[in-house]
DRENZA-129118 format. One record per atom (N, C-alpha, C): x, y, z; atom name; residue number from 1. Coordinates in Angstrom, 3 decimals, always signed. Layout:
N
+----------+----------+----------+-------+-----+
!        u !        v !        w ! atomo ! num !
+----------+----------+----------+-------+-----+
!        X !        Y !        Z !    CA ! NUM !
...
+----------+----------+----------+-------+-----+
! end
This chain:
138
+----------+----------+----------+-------+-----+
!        u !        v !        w ! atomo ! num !
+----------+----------+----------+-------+-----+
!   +9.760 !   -5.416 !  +16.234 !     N !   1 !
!   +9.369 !   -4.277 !  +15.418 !    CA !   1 !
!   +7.965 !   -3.836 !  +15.833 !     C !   1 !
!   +8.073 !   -2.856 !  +16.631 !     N !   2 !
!   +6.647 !   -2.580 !  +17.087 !    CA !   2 !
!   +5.856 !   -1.545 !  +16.216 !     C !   2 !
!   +6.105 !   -0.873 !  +15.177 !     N !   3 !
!   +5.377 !   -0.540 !  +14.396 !    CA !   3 !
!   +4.779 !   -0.975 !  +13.108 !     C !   3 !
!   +5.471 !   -2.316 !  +13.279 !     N !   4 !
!   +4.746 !   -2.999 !  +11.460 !    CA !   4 !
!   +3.039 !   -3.915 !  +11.837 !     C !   4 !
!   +2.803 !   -3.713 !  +13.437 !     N !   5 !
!   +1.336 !   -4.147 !  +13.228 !    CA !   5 !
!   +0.359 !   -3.162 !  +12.921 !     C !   5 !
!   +1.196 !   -1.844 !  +13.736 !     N !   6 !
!   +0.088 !   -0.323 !  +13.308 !    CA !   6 !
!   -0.126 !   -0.199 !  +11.673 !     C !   6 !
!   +1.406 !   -0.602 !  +11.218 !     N !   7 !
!   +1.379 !   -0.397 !   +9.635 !    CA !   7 !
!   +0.486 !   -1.530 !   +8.775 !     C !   7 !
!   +0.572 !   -2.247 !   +9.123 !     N !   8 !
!   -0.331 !   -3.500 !   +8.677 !    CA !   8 !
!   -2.210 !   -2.754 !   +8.676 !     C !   8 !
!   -2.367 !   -2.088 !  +10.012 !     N !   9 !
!   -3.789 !   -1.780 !  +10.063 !    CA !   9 !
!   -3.757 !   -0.492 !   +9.738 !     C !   9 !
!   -2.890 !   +0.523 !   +9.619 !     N !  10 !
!   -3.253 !   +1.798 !   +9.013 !    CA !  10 !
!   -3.406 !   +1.578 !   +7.239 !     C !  10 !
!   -2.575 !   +0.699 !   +6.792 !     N !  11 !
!   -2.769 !   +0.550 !   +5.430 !    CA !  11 !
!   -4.289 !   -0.489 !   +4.944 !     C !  11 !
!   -4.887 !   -1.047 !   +5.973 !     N !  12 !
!   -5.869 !   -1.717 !   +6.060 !    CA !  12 !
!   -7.121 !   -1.103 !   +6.229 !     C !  12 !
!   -7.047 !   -0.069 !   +6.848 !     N !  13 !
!   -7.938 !   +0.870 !   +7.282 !    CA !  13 !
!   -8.082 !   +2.026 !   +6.092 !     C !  13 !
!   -6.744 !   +2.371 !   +5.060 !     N !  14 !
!   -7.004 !   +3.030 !   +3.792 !    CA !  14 !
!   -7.710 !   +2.362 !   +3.422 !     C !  14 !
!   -7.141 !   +0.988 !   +2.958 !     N !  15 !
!   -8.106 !   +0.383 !   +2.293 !    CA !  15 !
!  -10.474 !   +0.185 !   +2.044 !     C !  15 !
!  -10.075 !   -0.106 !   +3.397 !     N !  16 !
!  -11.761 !   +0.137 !   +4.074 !    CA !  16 !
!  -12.259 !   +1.456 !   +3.148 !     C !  16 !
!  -11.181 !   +2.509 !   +3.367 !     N !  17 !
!  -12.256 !   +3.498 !   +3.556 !    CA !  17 !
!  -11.894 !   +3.720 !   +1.740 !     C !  17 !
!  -10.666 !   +3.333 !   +1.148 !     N !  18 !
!  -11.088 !   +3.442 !   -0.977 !    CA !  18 !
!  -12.519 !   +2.373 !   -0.825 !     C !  18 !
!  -12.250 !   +1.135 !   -0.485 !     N !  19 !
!  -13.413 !   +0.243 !   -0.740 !    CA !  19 !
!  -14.681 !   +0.575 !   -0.754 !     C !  19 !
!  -14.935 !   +1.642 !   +0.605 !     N !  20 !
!  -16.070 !   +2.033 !   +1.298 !    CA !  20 !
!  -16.902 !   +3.144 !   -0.151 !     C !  20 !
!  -15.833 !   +4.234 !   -0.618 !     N !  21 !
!  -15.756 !   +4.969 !   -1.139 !    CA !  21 !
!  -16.551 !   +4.438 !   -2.471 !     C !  21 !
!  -15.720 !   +3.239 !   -3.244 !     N !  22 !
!  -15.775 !   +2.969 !   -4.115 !    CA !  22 !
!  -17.444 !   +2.314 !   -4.491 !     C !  22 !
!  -17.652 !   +1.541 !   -3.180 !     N !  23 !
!  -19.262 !   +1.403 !   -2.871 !    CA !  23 !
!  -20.439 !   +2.114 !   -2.811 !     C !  23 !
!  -19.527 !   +3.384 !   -2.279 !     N !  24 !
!  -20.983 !   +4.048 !   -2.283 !    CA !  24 !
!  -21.203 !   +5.063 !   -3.903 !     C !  24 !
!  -19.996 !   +5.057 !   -3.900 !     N !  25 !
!  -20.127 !   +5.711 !   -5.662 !    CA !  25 !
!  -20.991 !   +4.941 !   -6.498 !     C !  25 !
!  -20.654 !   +3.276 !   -6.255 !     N !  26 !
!  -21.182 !   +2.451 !   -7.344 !    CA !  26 !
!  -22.660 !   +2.430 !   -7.291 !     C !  26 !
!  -22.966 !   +2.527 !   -5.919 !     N !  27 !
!  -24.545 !   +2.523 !   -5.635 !    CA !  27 !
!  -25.328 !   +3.994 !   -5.863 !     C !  27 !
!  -24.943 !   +4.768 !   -5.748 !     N !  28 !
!  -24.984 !   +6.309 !   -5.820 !    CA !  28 !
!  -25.290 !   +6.369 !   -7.664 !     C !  28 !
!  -24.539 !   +5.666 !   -8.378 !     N !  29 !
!  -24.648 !   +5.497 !   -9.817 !    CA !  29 !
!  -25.696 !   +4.137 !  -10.289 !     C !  29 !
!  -25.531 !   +3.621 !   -9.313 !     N !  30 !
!  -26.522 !   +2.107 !   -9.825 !    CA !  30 !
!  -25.585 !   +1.891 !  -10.904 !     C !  30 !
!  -24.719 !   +1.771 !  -10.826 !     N !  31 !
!  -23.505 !   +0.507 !  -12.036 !    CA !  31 !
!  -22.673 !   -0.043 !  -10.970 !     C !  31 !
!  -22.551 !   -1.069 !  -11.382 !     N !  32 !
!  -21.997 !   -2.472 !  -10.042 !    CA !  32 !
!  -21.032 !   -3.042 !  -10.846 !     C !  32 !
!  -20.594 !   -2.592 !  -12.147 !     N !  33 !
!  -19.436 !   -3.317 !  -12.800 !    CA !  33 !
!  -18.076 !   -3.106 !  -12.090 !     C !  33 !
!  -18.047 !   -2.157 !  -11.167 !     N !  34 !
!  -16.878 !   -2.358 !  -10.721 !    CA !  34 !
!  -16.998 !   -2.963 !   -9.376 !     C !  34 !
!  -17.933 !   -3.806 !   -8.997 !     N !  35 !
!  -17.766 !   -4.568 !   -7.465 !    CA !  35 !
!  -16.753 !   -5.688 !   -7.447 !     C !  35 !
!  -16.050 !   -6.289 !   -8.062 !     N !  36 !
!  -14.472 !   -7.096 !   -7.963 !    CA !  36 !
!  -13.549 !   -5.981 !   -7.570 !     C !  36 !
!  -13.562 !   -4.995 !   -8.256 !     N !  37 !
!  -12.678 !   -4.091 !   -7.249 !    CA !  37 !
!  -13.071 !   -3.876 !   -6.005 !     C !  37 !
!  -13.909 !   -3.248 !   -5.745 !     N !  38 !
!  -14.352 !   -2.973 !   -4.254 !    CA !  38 !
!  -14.656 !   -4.298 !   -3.301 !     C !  38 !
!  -14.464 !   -5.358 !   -3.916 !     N !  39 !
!  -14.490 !   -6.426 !   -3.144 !    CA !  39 !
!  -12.867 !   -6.753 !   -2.760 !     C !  39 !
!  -12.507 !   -6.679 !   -3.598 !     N !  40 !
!  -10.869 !   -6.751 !   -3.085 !    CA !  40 !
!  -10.209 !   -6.006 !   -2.669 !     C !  40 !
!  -10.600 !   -4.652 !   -2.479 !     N !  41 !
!   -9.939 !   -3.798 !   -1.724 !    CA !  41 !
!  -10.865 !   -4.223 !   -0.427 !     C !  41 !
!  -11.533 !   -4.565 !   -0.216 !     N !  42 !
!  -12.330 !   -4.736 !   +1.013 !    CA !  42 !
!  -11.699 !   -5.986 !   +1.982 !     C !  42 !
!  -11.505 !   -6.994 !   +1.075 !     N !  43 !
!  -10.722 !   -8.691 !   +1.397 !    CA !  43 !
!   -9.380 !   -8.345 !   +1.557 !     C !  43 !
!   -8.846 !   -7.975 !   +0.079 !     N !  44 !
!   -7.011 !   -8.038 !   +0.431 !    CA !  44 !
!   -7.093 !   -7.119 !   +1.250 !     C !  44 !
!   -7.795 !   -5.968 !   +1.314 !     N !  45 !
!   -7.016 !   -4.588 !   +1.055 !    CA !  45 !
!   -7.002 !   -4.613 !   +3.277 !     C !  45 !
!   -8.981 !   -4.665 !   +3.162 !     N !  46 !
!   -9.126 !   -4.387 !   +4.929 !    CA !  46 !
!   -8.700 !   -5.062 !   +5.318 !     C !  46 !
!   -9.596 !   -6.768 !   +5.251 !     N !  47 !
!   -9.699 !   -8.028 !   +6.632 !    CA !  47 !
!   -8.484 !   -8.453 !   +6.163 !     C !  47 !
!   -7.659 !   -9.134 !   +4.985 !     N !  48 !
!   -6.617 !   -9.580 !   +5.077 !    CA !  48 !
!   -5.294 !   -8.692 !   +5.853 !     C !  48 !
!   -4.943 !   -7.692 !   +5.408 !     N !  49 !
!   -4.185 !   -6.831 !   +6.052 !    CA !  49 !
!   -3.889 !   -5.952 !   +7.313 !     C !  49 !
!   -5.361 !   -6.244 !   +7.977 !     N !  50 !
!   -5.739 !   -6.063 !   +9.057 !    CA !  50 !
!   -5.818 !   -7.120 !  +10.360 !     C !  50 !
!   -5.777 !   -8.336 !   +9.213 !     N !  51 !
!   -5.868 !   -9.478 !  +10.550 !    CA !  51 !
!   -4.070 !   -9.893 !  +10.619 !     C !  51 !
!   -3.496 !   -9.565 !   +9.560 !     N !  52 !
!   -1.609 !   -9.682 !   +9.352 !    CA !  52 !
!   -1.518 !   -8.804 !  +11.061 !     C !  52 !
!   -1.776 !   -7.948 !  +10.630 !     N !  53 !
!   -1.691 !   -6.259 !  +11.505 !    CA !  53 !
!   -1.819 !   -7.294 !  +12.965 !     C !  53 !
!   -3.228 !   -7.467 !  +12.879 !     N !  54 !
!   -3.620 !   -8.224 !  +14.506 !    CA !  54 !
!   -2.289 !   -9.382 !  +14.954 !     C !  54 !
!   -1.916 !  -10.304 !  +14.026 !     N !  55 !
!   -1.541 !  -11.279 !  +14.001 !    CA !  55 !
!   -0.038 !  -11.241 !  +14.525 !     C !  55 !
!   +0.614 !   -9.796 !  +14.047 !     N !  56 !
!   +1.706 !   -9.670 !  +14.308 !    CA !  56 !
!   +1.748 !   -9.148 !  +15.601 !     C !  56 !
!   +1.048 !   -8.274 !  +15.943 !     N !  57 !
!   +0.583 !   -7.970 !  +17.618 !    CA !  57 !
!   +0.578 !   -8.817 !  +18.487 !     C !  57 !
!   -0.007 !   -9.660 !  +18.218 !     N !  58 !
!   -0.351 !  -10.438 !  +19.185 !    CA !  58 !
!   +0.635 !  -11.943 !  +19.339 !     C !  58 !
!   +2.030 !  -12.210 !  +18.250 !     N !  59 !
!   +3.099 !  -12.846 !  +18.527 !    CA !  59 !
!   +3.623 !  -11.900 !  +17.908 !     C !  59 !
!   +4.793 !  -10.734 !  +19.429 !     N !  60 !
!   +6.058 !  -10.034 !  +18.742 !    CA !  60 !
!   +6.797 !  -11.232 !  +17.503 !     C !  60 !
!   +6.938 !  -11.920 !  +18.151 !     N !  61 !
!   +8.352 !  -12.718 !  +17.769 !    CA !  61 !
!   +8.325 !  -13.341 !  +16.304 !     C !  61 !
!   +6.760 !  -13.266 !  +16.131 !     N !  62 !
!   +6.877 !  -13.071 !  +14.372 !    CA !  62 !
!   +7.479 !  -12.418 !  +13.789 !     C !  62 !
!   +7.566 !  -11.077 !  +14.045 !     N !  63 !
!   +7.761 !   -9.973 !  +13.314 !    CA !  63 !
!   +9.631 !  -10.661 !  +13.293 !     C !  63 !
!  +10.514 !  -11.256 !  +13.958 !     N !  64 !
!  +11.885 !  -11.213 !  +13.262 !    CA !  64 !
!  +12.106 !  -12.319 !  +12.480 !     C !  64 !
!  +13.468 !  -12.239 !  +11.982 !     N !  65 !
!  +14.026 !  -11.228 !  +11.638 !    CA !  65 !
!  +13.252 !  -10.169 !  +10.736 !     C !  65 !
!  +13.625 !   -8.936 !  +10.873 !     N !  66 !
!  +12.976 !   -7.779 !  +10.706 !    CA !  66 !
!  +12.892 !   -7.906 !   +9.216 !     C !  66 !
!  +13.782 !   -7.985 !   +8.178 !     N !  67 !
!  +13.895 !   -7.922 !   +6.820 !    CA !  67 !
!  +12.863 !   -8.510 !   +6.680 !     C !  67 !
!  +12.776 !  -10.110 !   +6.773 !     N !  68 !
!  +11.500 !  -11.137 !   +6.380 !    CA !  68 !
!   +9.884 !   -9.691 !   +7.027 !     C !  68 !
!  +10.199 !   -9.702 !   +7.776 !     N !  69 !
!   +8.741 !   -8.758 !   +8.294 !    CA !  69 !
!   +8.638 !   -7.589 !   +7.595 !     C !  69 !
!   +9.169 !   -7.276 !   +7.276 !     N !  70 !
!   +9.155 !   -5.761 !   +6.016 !    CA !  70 !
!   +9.198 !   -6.575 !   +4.671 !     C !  70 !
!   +9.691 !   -7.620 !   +4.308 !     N !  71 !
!   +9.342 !   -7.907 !   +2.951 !    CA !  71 !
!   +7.984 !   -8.872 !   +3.100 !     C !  71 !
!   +7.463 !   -9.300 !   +3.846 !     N !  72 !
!   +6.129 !   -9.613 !   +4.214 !    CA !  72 !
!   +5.284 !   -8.279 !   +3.662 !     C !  72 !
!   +5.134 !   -7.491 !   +4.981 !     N !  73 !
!   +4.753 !   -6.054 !   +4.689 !    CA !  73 !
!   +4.590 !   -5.730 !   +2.867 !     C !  73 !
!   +5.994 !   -5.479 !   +2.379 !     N !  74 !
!   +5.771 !   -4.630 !   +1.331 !    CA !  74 !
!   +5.149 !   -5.404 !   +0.080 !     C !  74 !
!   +5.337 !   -6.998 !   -0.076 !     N !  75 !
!   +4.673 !   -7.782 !   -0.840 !    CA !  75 !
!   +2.974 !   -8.261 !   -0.725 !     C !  75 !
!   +2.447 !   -7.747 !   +0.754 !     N !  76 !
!   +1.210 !   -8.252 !   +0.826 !    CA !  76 !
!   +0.523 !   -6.400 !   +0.754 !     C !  76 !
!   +1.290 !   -5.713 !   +1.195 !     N !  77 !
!   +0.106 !   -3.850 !   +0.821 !    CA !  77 !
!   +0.563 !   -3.776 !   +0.011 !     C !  77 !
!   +1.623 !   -4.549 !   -1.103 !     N !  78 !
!   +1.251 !   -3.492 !   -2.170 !    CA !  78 !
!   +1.131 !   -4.402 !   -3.374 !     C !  78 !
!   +0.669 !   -5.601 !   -3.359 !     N !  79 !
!   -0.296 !   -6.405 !   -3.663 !    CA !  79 !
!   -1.968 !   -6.236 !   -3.529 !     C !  79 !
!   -2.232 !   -5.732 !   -2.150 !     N !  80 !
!   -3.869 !   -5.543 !   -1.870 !    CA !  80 !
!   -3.959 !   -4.442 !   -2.640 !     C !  80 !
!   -2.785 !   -3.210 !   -2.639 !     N !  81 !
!   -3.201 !   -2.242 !   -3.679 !    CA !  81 !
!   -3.190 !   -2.472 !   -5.025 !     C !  81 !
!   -2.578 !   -2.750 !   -5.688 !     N !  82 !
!   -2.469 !   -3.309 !   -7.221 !    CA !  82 !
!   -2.874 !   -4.257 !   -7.601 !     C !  82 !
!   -4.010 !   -5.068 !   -6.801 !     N !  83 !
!   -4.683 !   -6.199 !   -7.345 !    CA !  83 !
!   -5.955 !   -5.278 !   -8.211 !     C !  83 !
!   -6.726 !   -4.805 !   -6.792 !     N !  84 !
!   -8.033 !   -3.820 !   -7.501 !    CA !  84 !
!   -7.278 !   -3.588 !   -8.260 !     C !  84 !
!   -6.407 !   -2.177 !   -8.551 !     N !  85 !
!   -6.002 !   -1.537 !   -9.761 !    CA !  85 !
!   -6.394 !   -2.501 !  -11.000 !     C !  85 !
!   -5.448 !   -3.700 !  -10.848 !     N !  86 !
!   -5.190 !   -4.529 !  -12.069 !    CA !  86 !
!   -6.435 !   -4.805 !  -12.409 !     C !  86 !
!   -7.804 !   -5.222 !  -11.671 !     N !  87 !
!   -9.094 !   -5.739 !  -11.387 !    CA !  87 !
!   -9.947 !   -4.990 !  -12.768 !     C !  87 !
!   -9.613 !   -3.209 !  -12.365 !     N !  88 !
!  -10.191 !   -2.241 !  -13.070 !    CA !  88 !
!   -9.572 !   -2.395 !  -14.364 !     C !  88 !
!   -8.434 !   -2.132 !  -14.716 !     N !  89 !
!   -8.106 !   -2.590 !  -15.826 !    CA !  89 !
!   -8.290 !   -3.550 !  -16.841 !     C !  89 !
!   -8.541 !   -4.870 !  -16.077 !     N !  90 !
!   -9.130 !   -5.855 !  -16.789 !    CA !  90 !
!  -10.341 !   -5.881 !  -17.329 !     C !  90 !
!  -11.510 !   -5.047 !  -16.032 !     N !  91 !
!  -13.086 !   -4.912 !  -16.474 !    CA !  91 !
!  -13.064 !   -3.814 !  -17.812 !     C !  91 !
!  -12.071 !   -2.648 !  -17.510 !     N !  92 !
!  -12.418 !   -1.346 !  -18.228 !    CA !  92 !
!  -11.650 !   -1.532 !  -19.387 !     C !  92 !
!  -10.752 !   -1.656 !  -19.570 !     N !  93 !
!   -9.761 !   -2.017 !  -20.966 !    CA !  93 !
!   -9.172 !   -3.622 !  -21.504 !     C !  93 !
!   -9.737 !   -4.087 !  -21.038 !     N !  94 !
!   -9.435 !   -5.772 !  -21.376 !    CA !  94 !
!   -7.951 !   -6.059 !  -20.960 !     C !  94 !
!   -7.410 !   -5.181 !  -20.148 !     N !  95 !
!   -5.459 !   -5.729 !  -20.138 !    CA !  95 !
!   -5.855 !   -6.323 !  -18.499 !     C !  95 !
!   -5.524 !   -7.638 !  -18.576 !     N !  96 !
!   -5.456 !   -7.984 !  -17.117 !    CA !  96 !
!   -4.097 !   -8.353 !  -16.168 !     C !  96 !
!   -3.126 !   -7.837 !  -17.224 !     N !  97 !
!   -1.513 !   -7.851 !  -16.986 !    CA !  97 !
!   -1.161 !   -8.068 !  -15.628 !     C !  97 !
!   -1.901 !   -6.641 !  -14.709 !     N !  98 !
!   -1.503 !   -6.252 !  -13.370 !    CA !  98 !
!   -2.369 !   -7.388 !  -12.494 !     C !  98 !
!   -3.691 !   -7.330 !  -12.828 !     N !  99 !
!   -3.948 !   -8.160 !  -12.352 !    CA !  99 !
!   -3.592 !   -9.418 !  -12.069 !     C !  99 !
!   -3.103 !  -10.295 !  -13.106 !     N ! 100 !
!   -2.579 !  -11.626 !  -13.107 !    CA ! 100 !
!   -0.881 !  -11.425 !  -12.209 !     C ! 100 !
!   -0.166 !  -10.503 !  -12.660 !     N ! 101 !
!   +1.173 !  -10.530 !  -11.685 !    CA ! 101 !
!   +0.666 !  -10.167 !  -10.184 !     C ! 101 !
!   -0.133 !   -8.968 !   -9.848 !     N ! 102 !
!   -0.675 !   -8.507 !   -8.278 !    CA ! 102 !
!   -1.125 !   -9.737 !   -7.594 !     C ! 102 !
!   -1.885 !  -10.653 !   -8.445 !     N ! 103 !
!   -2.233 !  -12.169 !   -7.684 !    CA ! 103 !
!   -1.147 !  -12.882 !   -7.148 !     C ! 103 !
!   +0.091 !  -12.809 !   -8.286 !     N ! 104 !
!   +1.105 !  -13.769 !   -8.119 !    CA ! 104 !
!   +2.092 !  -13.159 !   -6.712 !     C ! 104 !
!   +2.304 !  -11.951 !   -6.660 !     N ! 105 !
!   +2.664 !  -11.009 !   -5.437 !    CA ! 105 !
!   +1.826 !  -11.530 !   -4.335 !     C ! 105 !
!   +0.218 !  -11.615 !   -4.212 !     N ! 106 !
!   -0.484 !  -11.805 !   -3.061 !    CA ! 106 !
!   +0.400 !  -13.058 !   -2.515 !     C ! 106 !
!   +0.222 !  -13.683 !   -3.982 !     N ! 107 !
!   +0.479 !  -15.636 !   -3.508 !    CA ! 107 !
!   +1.634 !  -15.384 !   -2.246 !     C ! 107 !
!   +2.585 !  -14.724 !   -2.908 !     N ! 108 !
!   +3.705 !  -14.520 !   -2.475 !    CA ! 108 !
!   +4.042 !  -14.136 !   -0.922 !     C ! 108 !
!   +3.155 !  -12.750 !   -0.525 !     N ! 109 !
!   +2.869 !  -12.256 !   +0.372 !    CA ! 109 !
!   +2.679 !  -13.585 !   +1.357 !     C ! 109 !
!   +1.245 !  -14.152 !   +0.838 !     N ! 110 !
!   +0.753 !  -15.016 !   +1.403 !    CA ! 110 !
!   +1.498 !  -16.512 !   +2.217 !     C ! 110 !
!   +2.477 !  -16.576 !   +0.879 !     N ! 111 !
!   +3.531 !  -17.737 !   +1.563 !    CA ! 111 !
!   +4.123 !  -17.589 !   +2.277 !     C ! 111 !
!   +4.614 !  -16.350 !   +2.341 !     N ! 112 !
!   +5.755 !  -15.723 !   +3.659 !    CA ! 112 !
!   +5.228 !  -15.945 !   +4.533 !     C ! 112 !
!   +3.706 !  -15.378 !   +4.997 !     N ! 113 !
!   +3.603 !  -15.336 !   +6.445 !    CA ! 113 !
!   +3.409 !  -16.577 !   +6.460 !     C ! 113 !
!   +2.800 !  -17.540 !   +5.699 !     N ! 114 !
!   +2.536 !  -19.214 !   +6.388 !    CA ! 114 !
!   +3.648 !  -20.012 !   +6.989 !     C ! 114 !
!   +4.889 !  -19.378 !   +6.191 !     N ! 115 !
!   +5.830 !  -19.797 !   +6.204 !    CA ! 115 !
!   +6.531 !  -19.500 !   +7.654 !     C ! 115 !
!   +6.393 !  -17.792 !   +7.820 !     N ! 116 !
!   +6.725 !  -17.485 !   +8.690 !    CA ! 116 !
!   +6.118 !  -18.056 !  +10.206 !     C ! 116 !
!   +4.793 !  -18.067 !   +9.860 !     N ! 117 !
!   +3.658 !  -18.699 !  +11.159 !    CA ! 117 !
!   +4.637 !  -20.019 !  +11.511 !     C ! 117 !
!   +4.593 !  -20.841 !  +10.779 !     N ! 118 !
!   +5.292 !  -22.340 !  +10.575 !    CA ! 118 !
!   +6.510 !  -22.307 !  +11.430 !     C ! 118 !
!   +7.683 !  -21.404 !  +10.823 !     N ! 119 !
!   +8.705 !  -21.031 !  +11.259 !    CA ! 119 !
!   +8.273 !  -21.050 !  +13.332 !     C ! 119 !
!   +7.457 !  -20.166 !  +13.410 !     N ! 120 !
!   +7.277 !  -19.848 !  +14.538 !    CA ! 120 !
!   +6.913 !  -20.747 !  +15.407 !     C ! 120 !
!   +6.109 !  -21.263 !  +14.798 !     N ! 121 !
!   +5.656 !  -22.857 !  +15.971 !    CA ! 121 !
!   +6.585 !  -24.087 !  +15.939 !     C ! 121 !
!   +7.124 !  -24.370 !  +15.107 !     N ! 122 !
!   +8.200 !  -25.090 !  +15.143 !    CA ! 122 !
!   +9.092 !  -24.411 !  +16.117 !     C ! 122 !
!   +9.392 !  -23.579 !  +15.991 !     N ! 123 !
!  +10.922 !  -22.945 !  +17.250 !    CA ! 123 !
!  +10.315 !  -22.489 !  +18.342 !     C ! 123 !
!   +9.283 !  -22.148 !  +18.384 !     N ! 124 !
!   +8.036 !  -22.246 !  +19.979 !    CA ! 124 !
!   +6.999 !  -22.764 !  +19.928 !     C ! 124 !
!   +7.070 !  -24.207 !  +19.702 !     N ! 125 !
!   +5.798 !  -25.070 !  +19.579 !    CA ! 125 !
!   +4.647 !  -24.423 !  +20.475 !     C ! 125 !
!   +5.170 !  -23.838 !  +21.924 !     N ! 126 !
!   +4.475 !  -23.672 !  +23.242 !    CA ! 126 !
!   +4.135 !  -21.875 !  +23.209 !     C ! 126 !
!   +4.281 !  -20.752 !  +22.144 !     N ! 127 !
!   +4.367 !  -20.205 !  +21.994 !    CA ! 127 !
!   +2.857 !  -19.667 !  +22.095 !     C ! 127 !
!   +2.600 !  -18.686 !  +23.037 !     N ! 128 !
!   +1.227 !  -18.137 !  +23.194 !    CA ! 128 !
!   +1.066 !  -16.814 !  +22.684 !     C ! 128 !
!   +0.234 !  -16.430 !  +22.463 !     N ! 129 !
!   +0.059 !  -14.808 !  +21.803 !    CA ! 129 !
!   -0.200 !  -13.571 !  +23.300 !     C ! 129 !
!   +0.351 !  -12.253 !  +22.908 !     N ! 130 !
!   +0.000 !  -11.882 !  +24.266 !    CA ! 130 !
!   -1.141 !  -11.247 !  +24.566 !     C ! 130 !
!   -1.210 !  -11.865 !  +25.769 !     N ! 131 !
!   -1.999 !  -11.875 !  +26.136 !    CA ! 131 !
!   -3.051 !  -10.380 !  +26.351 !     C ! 131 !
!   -3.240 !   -9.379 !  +26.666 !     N ! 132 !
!   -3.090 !   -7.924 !  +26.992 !    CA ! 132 !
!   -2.451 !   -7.043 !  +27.514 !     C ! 132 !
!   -1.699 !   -7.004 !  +25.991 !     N ! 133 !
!   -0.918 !   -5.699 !  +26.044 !    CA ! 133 !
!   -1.175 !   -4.120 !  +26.308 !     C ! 133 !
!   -0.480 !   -3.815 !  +27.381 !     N ! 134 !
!   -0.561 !   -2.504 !  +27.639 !    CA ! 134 !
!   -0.507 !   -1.393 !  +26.623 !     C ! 134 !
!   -1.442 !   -0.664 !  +26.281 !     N ! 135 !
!   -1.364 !   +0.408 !  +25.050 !    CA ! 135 !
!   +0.016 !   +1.214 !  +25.610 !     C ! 135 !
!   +0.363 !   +2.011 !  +24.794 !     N ! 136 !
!   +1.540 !   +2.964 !  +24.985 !    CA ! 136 !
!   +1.104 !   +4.186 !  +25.813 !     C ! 136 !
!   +1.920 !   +4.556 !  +26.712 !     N ! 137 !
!   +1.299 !   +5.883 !  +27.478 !    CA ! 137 !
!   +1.417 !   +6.882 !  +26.352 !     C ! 137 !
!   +0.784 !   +8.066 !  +25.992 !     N ! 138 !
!   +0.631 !   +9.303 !  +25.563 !    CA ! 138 !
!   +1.778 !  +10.623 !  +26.259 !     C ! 138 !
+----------+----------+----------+-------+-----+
! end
């Protein structure tokens, strides 16, 4: 599946730039009550979802079977998105509902790929990442 590492870093790269956003508002206002959000859109949202992104690049053979790699995908972005959400909710209205389930989704996210990594070295103990890949011609 050669487009779920672009998707991994284009949704990683939203992220950056709500996080980025959300930073400079907070500083722009001098109120910092919302930096758990902007910290987690920055963690889940950029470097975690961005290094998935790298990770899958650099061993195709993660990415199959394809289902497991799309339900990877859709449990870890849309977890990094609905964690902040839940984050804000908790600071601004006391309901931390989303928050506490969006964690349990990350967990989730999170087990797959370990699982999946695992998967992978076990059935190619000898399994190298590639090495430099040719970008796509234009």
């Amino acid at each position: 599946m050669p487009r779920l590492p672009l998707l991994f870093v284009t949704t990683a790269a939203a992220c950056l730039v709500l996080g980025t956003g959300l930073g400079i508002a907070m500083g722009m206002a001098h109120d910092f009550q919302l930096a758990p959000v902007h910290a987690h859109l920055n963690l889940l949202g950029w470097t975690s979802l961005a290094l998935m992104g790298l990770t899958y690049r650099a061993w195709p053979a993660l990415a199959a079977p394809r289902g497991m790699a799309i339900a990877q995908y859709l449990l870890s972005a849309g977890a990094a998105l609905a964690f902040p959400c839940g984050i804000y909710l908790s600071i601004a209205q006391g309901q931390p509902g989303l928050a506490i389930a969006a964690a349990l989704v990350w967990l989730g996210g999170a087990l797959l790929f370990l699982a999946r990594l695992m998967l992978l070295l076990l059935r190619h103990p000898a399994a190298a990442p590639v090495a430099a890949m040719p970008l796509p011609a234009e």
